[in-house]
C-alpha positions as CSV (number, residue, x, y, z in Angstrom):
1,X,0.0,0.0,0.0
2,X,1.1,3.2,-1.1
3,X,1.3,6.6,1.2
4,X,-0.1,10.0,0.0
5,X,1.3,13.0,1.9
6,X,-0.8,16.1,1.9
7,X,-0.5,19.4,3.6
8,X,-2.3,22.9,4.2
9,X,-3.6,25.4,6.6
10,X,-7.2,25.8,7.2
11,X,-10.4,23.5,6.7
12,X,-10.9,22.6,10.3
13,X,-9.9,25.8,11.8
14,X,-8.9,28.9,10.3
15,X,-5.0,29.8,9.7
16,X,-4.2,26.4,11.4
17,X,-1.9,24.0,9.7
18,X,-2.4,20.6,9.5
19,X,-0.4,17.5,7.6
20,X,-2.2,14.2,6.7
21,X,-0.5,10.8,5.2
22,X,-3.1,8.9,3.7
23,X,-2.7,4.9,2.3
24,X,-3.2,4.6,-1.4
25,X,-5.4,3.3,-2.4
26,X,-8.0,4.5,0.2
27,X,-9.7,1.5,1.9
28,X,-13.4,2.8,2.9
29,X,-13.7,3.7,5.9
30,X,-10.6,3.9,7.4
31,X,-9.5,4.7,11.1
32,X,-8.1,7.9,11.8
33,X,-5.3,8.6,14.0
34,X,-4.8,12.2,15.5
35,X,-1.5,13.2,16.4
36,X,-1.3,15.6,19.5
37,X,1.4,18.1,19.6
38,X,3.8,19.0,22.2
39,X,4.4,22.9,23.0
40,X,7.7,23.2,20.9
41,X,5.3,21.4,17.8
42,X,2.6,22.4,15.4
43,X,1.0,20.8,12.9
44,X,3.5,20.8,9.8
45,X,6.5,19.7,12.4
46,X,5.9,16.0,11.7
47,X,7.6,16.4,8.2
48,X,9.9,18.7,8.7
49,X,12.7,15.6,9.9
50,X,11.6,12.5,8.0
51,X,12.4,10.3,11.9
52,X,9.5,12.5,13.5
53,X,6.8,11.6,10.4
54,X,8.4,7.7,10.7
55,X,4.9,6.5,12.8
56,X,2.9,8.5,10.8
57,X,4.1,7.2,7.1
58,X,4.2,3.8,8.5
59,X,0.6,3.3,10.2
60,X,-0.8,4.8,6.3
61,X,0.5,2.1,4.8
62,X,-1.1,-0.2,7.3
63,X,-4.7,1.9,6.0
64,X,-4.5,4.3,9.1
65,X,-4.9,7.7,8.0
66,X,-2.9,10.4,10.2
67,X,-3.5,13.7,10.6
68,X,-1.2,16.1,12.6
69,X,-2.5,19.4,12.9
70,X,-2.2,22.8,15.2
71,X,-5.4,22.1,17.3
72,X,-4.9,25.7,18.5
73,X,-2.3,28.4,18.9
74,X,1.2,26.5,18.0
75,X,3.1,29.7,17.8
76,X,4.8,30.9,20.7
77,X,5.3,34.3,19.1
78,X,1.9,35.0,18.3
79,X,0.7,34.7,21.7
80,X,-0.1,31.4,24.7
81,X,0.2,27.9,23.5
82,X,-3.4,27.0,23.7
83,X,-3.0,24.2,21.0
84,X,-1.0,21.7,23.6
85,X,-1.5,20.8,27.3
86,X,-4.7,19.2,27.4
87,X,-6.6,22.6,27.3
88,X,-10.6,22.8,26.1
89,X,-9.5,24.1,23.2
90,X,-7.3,21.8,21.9
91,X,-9.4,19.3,22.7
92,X,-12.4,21.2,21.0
93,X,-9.8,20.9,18.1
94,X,-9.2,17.3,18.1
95,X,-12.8,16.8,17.3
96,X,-13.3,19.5,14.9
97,X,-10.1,17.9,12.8
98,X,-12.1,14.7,12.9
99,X,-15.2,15.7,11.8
100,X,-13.6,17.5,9.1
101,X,-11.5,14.7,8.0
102,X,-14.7,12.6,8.1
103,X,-15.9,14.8,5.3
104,X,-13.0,15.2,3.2
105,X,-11.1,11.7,3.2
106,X,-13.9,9.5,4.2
107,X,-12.4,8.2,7.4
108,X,-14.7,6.8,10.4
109,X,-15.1,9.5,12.9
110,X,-16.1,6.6,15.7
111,X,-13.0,4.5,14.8
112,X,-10.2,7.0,16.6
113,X,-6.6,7.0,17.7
114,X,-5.2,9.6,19.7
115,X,-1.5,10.1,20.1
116,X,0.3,12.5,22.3
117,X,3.4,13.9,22.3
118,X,4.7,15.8,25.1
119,X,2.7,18.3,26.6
120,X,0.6,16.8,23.7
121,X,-0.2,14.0,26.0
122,X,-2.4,15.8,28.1
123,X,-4.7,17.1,24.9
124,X,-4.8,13.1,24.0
125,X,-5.9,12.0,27.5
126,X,-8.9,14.6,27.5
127,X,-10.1,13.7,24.6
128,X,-10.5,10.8,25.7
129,X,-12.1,12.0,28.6
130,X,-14.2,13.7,26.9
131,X,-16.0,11.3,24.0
132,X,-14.6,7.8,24.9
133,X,-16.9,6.0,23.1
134,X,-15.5,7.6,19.7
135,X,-12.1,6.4,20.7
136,X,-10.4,3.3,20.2
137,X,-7.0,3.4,21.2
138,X,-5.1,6.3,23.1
139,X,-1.0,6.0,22.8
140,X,1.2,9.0,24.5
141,X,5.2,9.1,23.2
142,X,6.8,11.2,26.4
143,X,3.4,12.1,27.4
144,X,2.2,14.8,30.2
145,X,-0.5,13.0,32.3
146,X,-0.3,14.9,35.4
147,X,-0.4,18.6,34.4
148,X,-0.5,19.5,37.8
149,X,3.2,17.7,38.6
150,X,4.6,19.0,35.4
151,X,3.5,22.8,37.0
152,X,5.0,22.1,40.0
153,X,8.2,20.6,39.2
154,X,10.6,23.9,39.4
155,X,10.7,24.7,35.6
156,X,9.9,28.3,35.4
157,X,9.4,28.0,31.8
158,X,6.5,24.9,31.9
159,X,5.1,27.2,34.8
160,X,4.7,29.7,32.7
161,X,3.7,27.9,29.5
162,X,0.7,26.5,31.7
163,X,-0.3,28.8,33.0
164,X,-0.4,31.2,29.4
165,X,-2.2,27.8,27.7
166,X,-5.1,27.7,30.8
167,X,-5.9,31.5,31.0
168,X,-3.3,32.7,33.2
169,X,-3.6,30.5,36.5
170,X,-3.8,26.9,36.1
171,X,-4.3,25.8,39.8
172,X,-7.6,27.6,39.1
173,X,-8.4,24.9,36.8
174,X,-6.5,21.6,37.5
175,X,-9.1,19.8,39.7
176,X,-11.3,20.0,35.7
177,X,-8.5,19.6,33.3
178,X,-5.7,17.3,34.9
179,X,-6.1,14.1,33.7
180,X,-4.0,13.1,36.7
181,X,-7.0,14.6,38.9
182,X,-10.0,12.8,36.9
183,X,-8.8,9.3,36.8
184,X,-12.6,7.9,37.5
185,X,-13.1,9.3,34.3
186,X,-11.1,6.8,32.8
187,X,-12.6,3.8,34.4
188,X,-13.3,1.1,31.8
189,X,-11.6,2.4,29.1
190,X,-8.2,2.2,30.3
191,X,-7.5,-1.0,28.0
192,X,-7.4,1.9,25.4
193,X,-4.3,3.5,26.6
194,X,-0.9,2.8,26.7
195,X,2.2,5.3,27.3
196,X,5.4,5.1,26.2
197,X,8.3,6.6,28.2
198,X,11.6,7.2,28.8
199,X,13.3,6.3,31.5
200,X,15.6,9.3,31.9
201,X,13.1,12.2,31.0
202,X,14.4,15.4,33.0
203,X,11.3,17.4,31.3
204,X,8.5,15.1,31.9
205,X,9.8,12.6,34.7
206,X,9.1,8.7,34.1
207,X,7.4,8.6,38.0
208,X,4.3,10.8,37.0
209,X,3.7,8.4,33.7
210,X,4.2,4.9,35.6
211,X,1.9,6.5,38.8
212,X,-1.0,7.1,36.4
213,X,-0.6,4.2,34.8
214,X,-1.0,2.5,38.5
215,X,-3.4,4.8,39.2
216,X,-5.7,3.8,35.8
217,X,-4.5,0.3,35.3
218,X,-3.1,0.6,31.7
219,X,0.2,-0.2,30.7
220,X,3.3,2.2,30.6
221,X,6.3,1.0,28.0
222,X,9.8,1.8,29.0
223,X,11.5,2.7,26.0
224,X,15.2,3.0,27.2
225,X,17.1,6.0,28.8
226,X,16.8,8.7,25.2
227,X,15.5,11.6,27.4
228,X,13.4,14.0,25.6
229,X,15.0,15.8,22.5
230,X,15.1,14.8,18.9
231,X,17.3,11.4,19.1
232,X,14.1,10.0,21.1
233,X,12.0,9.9,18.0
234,X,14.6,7.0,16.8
235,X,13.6,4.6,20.0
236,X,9.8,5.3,19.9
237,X,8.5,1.1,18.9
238,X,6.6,2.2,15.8
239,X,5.7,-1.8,15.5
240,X,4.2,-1.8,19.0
241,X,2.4,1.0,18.8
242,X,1.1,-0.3,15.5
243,X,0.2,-3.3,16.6
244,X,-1.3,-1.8,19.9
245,X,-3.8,0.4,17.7
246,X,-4.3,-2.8,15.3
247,X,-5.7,-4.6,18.7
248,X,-7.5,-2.0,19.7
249,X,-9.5,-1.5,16.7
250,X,-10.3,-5.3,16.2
251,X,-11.6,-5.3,19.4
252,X,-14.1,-2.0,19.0
């Protein structure tokens, strides 16, 4: 099966730029998987190095179609980063880009896959908190799942960026929008998720992704000590994942 890459700004949202590789041919029907940003991401930054599209090109030619898109503000310089860390809006986004996709490629809006990078995580996990039925399968790569330890940690900088992406004061909002804070909201559909981690992570510590995974009862991957820059994208188990979304969608 071949892979069609396509690219563009707008449809779903206006100004927002979004990247989809599609199988060729186009089986009817096909799953979609939504690819959730981290803060230093947006939605063309999945092509930009061909490691950081690998997942994306691979699962298309599985008949996965993969969208990665802005789901918000992605640009630091034109204001908060409201596209990343699990806020309303980008989860708003998520289903907009799916709805949209729905119409223009065909794919099954109630046949999802979430992935999350990063801060990204925390947009995947609240989508899944908010329409679980419409999900199938929810993977993080690095993933924030406790917003709320991530704020707290001593990084000015994440401080900040929270804070900017929630409105201005997140411990206003936590006990509503940390995933880490709603985990009865994942209660029977924690089959769906699995995280994968590293195991030397100074920006998003291994303990708070194995304690949620505890804490929910799904299962977190070690992926080897490749902290949290660009030479991770080479140890993320595109097979695994693959065949974790495979299951997943069997089984829905």
């Amino acid at each position: 099966m071949g892979v069609i890459v396509e690219a563009g700004v707008g449809g779903y949202a206006s100004g927002e730029k979004w990247q989809v590789w599609r199988p060729a041919p186009m089986p009817a029907r096909p799953p979609l998987l939504v690819l959730c940003h981290g803060a230093a991401a947006h939605g063309w930054y999945y092509s930009e190095v061909p490691v950081r599209g690998r997942l994306c090109r691979f699962l298309a030619m599985t008949g996965v179609v993969c969208i990665a898109a802005d789901l918000g503000n992605a640009d630091l310089d034109k204001g908060p980063l409201t596209g990343t860390w699990g806020t309303p809006l980008s989860v708003q986004r998520v289903w907009e880009l799916v709805d949209w996709a729905a119409g223009r490629w065909g794919v099954d809006p109630n046949r999802v896959l979430l992935l999350g990078d990063s801060a990204g995580g925390a947009t995947a996990l609240n989508a899944l908190r908010d329409d679980p039925d419409r999900v199938a399968a929810c993977c993080t790569r690095l993933g924030v799942t406790d917003i709320t330890a991530e704020y707290t940690m001593g990084n000015p900088l994440i401080t900040q960026l929270i804070d900017e992406a929630h409105g201005g004061d997140w411990t206003e909002v936590a006990a509503e929008r940390d995933p880490a804070l709603n985990l009865g909201d994942f209660e029977g559909h924690e089959h769906k998720i699995r995280l994968y981690y590293s195991t030397n992570d100074g920006l998003v510590p291994p303990v708070t992704q194995t304690g949620f995974a505890s804490a929910v009862g799904c299962r977190a991957v070690p992926i080897g000590d490749v902290g949290h820059e660009e030479p991770a994208y080479e140890a993320f188990p595109d097979h695994d994942i693959a065949r974790f979304y495979w299951h997943r969608l069997r089984h829905t």
